[in-house]
C-alpha positions as CSV (number, residue, x, y, z in Angstrom):
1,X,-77.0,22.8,-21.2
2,X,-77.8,20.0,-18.6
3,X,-79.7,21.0,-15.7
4,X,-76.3,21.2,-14.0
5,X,-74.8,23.5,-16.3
6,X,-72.4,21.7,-17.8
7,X,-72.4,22.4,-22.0
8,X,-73.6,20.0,-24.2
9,X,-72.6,19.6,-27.8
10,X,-75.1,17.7,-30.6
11,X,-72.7,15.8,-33.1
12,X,-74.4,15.5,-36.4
13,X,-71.7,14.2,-38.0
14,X,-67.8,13.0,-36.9
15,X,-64.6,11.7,-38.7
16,X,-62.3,9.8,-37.2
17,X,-58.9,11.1,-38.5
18,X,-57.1,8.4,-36.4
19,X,-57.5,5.9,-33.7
20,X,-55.3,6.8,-30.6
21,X,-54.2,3.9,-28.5
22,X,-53.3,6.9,-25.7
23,X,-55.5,9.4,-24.7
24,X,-53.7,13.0,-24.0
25,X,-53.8,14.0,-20.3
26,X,-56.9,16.3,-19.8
27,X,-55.9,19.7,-18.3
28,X,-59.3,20.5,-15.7
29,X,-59.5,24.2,-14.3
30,X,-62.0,24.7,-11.4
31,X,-64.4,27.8,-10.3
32,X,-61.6,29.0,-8.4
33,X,-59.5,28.8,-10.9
34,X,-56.8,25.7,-9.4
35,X,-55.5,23.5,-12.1
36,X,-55.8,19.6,-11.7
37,X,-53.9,17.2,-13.8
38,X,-51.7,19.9,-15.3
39,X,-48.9,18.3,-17.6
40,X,-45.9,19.9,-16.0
41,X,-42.8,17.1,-15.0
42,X,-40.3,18.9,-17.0
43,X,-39.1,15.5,-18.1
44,X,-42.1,14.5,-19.3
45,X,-42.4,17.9,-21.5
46,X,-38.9,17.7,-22.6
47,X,-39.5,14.0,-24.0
48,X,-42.6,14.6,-25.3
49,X,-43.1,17.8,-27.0
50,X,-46.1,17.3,-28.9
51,X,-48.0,16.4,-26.1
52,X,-46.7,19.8,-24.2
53,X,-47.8,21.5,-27.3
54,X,-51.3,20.0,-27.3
55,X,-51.9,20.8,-23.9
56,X,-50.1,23.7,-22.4
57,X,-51.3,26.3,-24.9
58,X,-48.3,28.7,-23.6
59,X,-46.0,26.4,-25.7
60,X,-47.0,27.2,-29.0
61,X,-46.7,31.0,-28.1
62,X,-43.7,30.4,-28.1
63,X,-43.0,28.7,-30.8
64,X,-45.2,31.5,-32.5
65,X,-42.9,34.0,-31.3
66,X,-40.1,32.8,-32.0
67,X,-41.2,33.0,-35.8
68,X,-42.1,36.7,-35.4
69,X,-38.5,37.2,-33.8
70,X,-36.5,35.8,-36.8
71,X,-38.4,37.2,-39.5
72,X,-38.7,40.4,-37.9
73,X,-34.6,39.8,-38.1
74,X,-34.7,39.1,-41.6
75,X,-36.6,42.3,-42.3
76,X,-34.4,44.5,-40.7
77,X,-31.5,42.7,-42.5
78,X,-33.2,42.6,-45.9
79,X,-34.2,46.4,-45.7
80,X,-30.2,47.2,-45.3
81,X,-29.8,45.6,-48.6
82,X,-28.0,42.4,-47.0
83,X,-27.8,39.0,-48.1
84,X,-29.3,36.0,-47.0
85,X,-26.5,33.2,-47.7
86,X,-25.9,29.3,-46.1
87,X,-22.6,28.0,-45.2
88,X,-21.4,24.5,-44.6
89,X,-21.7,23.0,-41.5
90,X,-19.7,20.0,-42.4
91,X,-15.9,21.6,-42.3
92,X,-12.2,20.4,-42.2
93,X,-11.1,22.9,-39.8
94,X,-13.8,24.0,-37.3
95,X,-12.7,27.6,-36.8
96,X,-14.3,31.1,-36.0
97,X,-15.0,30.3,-32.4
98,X,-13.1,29.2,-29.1
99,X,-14.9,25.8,-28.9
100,X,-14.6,22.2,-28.6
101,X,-16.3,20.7,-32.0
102,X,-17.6,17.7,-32.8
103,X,-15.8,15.0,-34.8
104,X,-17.3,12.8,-37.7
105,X,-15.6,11.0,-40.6
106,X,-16.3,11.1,-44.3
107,X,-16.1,7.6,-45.4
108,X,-16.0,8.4,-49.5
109,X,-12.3,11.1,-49.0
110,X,-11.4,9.1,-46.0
111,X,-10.8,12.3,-44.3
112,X,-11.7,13.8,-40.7
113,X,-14.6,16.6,-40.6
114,X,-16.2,18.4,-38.0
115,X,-19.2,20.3,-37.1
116,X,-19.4,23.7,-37.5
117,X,-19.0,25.2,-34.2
118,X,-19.1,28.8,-36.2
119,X,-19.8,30.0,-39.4
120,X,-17.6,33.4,-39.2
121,X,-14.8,32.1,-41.4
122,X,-16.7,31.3,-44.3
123,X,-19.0,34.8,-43.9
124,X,-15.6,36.8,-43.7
125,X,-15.0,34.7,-47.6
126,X,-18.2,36.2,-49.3
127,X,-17.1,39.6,-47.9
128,X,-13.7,39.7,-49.5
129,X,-15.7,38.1,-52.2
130,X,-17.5,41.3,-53.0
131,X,-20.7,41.1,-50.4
132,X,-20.4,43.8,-48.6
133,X,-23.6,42.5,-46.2
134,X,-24.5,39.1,-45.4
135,X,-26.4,36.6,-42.4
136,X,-26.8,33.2,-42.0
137,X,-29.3,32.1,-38.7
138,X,-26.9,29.1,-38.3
139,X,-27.2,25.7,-36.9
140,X,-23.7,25.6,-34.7
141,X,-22.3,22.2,-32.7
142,X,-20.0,22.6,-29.8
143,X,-18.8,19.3,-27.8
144,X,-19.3,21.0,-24.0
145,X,-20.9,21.3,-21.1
146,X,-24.5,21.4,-20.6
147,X,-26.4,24.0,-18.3
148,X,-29.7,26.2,-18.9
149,X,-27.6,29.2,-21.3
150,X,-25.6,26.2,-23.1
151,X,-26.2,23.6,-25.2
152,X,-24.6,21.3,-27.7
153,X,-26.8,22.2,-30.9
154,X,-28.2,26.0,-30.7
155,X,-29.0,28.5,-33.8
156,X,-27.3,31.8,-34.0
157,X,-27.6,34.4,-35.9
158,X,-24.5,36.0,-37.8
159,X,-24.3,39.1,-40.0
160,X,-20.8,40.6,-41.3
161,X,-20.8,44.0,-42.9
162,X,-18.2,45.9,-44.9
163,X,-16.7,49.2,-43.8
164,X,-17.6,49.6,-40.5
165,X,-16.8,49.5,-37.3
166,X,-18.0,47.8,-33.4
167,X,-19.3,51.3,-33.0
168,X,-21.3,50.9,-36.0
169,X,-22.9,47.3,-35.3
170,X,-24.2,48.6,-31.2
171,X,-26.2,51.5,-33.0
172,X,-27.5,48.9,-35.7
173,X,-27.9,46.2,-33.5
174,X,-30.1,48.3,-31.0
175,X,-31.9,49.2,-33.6
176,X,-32.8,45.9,-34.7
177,X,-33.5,44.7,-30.9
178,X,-36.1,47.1,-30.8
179,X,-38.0,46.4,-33.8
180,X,-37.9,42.7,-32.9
181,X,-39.3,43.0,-29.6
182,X,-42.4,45.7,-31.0
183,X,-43.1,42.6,-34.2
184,X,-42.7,39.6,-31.4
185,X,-44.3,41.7,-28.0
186,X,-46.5,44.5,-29.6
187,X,-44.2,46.7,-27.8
188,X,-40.3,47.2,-27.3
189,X,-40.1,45.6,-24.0
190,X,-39.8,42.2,-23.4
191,X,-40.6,39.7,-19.6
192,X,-37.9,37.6,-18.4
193,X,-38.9,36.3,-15.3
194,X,-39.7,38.9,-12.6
195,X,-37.5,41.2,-15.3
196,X,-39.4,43.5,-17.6
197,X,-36.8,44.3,-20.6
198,X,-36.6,47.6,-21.7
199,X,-35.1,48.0,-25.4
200,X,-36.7,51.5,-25.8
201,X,-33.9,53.5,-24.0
202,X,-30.7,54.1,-25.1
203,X,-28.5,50.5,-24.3
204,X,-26.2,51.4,-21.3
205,X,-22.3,50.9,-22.4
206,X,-19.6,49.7,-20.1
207,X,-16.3,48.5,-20.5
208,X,-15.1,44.7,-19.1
209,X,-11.9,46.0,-17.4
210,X,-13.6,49.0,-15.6
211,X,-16.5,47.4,-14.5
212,X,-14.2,44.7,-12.9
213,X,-11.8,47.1,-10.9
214,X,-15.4,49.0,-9.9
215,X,-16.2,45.5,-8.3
216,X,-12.2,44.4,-7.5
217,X,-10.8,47.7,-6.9
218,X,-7.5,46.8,-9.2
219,X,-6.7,47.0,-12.9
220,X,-6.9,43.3,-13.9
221,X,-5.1,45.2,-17.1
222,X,-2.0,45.5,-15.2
223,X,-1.6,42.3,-13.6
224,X,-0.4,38.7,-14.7
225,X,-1.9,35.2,-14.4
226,X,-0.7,35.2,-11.2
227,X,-1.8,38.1,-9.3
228,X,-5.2,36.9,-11.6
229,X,-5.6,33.8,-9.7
230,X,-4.5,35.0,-6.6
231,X,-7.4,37.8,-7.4
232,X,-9.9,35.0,-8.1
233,X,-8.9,33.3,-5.4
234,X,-10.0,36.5,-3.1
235,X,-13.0,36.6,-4.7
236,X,-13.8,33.1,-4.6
237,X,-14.4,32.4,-8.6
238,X,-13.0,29.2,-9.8
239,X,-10.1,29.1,-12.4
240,X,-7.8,25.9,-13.2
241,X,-4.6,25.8,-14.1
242,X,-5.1,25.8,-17.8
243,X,-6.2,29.1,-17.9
244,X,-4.0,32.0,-19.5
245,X,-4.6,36.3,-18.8
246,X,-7.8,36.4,-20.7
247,X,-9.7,33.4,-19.5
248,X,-9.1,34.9,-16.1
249,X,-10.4,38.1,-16.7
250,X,-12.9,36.3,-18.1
251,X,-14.0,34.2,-15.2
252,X,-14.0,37.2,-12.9
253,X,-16.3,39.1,-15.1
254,X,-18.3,36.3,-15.4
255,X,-18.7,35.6,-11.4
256,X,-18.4,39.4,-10.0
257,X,-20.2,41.3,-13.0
258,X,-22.1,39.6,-15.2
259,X,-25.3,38.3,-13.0
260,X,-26.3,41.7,-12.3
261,X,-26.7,43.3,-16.3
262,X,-30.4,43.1,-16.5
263,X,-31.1,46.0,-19.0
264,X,-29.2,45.9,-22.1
265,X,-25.7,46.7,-21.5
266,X,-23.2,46.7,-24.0
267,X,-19.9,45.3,-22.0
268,X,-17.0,46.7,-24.5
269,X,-13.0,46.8,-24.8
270,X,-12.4,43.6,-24.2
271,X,-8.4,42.4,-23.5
272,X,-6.7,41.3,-26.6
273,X,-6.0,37.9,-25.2
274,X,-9.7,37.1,-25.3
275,X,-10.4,38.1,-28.6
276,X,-7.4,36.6,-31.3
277,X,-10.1,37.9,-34.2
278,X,-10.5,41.1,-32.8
279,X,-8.8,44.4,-34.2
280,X,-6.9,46.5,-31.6
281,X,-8.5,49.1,-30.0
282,X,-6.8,52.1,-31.8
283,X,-6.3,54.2,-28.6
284,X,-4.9,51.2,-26.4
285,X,-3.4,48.1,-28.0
286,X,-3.9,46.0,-24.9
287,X,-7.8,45.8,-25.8
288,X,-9.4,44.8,-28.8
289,X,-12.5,47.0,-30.4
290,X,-15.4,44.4,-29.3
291,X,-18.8,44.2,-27.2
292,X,-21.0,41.6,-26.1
293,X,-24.5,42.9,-25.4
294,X,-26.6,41.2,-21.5
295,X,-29.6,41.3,-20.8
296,X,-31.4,39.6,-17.8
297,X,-27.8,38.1,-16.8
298,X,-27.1,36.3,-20.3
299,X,-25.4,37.1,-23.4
300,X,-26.9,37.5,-26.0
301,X,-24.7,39.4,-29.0
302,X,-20.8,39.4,-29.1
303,X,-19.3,41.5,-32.6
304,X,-16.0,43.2,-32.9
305,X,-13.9,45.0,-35.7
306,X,-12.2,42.5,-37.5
307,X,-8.9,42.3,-37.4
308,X,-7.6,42.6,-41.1
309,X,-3.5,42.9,-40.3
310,X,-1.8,39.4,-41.5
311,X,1.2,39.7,-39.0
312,X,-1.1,40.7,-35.9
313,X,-3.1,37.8,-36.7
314,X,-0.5,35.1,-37.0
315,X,0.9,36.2,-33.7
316,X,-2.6,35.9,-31.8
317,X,-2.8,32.4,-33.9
318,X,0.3,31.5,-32.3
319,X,-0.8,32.3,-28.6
320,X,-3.9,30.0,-29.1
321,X,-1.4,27.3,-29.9
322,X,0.4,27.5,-26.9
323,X,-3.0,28.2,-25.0
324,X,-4.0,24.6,-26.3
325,X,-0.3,22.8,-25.6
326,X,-1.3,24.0,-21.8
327,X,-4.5,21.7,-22.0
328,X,-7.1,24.3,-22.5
329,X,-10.3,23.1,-24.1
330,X,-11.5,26.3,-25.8
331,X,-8.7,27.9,-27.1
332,X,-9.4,28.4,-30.5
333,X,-8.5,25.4,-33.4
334,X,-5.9,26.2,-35.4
């Protein structure tokens, strides 16, 4: 050390892997512990993500960790005897999802394609195939808006299993929630924000209608798109005119319920016009047998029974037909 302190290293010997024409930005921490120079313009980070890495050193944790997560995933998955299996994300007809795709041209067959915006359909094939378990963590495209929970490319992970039910997939899926956050955290809690996330408790269940009357005080069940926007109206969510029954219950539960699920809830029973691959719910055929499982405010699972019935399918397939005559954007392709 110099007679100021400061550490002083003795090179005996230095390769120069490459010449840099830019030198990094240099990070400096004082004795009390402020931070001078610190790389932080979220611009800047966005655009330039190697430098982020080399600097902020919480970066590559996450990076790290987001390793753990998925093959902690694929463990759970692989121990229940599933299969691992890859899908195409180049398709003719972008289906499995209520989404916008994108559109691209094969110039060879002279024929349309589009991006996948969901692999489901061609999971659901290798199950009537004979799998009777398989995932895919999929790369999915969806032509829409931008905000901080949406973006135009995003991976998700799907799994389809034989024989069972919604019931079935929230006991397995909080099961595998659990393991994930102990292999990624060290623990089965996870810190979002000022949120710590606890997964070691038994997932609180809920379903969309009721928790909307508890907020409303009316069965949005029983009413039509009218009384629904007139209801919206009230309660000052924004709808459009494009919007049939279940995008309206939608929206409510989106503006009135949604921001305050910060443990995992499962929300379940959703209305059968929100869910035309759902199976009916078998004690009330106005909902469908599906969940989608918040956290922190955000979604972060949706699964259902599938529908299996021919006829009941065609008839939901011809509602999102005359949902996308009346203009609306992410009613499913058909």
């Amino acid at each position: 050390r110099t007679r100021t302190g400061e550490l002083t290293l003795h090179v005996k010997e230095l390769t120069l892997l490459s010449k840099a024409l830019r030198p990094l930005p240099v990070v400096k921490t004082d004795e009390e512990g402020n931070v001078h120079d610190a790389f932080t313009d979220p611009e800047l980070r966005h655009r330039m993500r190697y430098v982020d890495l080399v600097v902020n050193a919480g970066v590559r944790e996450v990076f790290l960790k987001r390793t753990r997560i998925t093959n902690a995933m694929r463990k759970v998955m692989e121990h229940a005897g599933y299969a691992e299996v890859e899908t195409p994300v180049l398709q003719p007809i972008p289906g499995g999802a209520a989404a916008r795709p994108f559109i691209t041209h094969h110039n060879a067959l002279d024929i349309p394609l589009y991006l996948r915006i969901a692999n489901e359909l061609y999971l659901k094939r290798l199950i009537v195939g004979g799998f009777e378990g398989v995932f895919e963590f999929s790369r999915n495209f969806r032509n829409e808006g931008m905000d901080r929970t949406h973006n135009p490319e995003f991976t998700i992970m799907e799994l389809y299993v034989a024989y069972k039910d919604y019931s079935w997939m929230m006991s397995f899926i909080e099961g595998m929630l659990r393991d994930v956050a102990t292999a990624a955290n060290g623990a089965p809690t996870a810190t979002f924000k000022e949120h710590v996330i606890d997964f070691s408790r038994p997932f609180k269940r809920i379903t969309m209608c009721g928790s909307i009357q508890e907020k409303t005080g009316v069965d949005v069940l029983e009413m039509n798109e009218t009384m629904l926007r007139d209801l919206s109206k009230k309660h000052h969510v924004e709808v459009d005119k494009t919007m049939g029954k279940g995008k309206l219950i939608d929206e409510l539960f989106s503006a009135l319920v949604q921001p305050e699920l910060i443990q995992p809830t499962y929300v379940t029973d959703f209305p059968v016009e929100m869910s035309p691959l759902c199976k009916k719910h078998r004690d009330d055929p106005r909902l469908t047998e599906r969940f989608e499982l918040f956290m922190a405010g955000f979604e972060v699972a949706n699964a259902y029974s599938e529908l299996n019935d021919p006829l009941d399918q065609r008839e939901r397939f011809e509602e999102q037909l005359k949902l996308q005559e009346r203009g609306d954007d992410e009613a499913m392709f058909i």
